[in-house]
N, C-alpha and C positions, 0 to 999 in steps of 0.2 A: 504494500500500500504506500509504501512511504517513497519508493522509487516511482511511482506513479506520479505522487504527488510534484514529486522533484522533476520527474521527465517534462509535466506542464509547464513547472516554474519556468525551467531550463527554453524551453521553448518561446515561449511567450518572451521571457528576458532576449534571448536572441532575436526575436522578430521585431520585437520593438527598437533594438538598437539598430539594427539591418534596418528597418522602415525609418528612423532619425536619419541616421548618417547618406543615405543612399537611397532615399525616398524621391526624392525632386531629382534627380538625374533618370532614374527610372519614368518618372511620370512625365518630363519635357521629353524624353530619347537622347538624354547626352551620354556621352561616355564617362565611366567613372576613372578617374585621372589619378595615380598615383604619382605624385613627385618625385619622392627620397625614401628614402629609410627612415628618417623620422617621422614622417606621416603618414608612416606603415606603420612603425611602433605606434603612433596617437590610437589610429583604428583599432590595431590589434587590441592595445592597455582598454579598451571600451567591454570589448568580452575576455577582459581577465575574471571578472567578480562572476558571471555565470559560472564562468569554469569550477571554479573554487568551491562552489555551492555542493559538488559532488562529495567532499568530505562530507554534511548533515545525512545523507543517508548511511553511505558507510560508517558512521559511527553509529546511528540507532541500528544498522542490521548488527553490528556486532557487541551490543550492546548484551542482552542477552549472554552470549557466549562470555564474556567477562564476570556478567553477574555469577554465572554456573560453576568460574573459574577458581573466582575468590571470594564463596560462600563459606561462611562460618560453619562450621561442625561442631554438633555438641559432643558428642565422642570423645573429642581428644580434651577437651575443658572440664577434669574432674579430681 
């Protein structure tokens, strides 16, 4: 459920950025014009934070499997 929910996020976060930066070249017919390298970096740094988002699932899937890890036992406390 929780990668579901994140695949939405993930999605939606990228098209919105994609429809920002590259909306109005699309919608006249211009070409999208890369300079340099730094205004590839700019674009890029735009979908850094979607990317990053993949760590909240991976931590609640393995969540569980920690709790199971380093669960207290009564057994040995006597």
């Amino acid at each position: 459920m929780v990668w579901i929910i994140w695949l939405i996020f993930f999605v939606v976060c990228t098209v919105t950025i994609s429809a920002i930066m590259f909306g109005s070249n699309v919608w006249f017919a211009r070409p999208v014009q890369i300079s340099g390298p730094y205004e590839f970096a700019m674009i890029a740094a735009r979908y850094y934070i979607p990317v990053t988002t993949i760590l909240f699932p991976v931590a609640v899937g393995s969540f569980p499997h920690i709790l199971v890890k380093n669960e207290k036992r009564d057994d040995n406390e006597q």
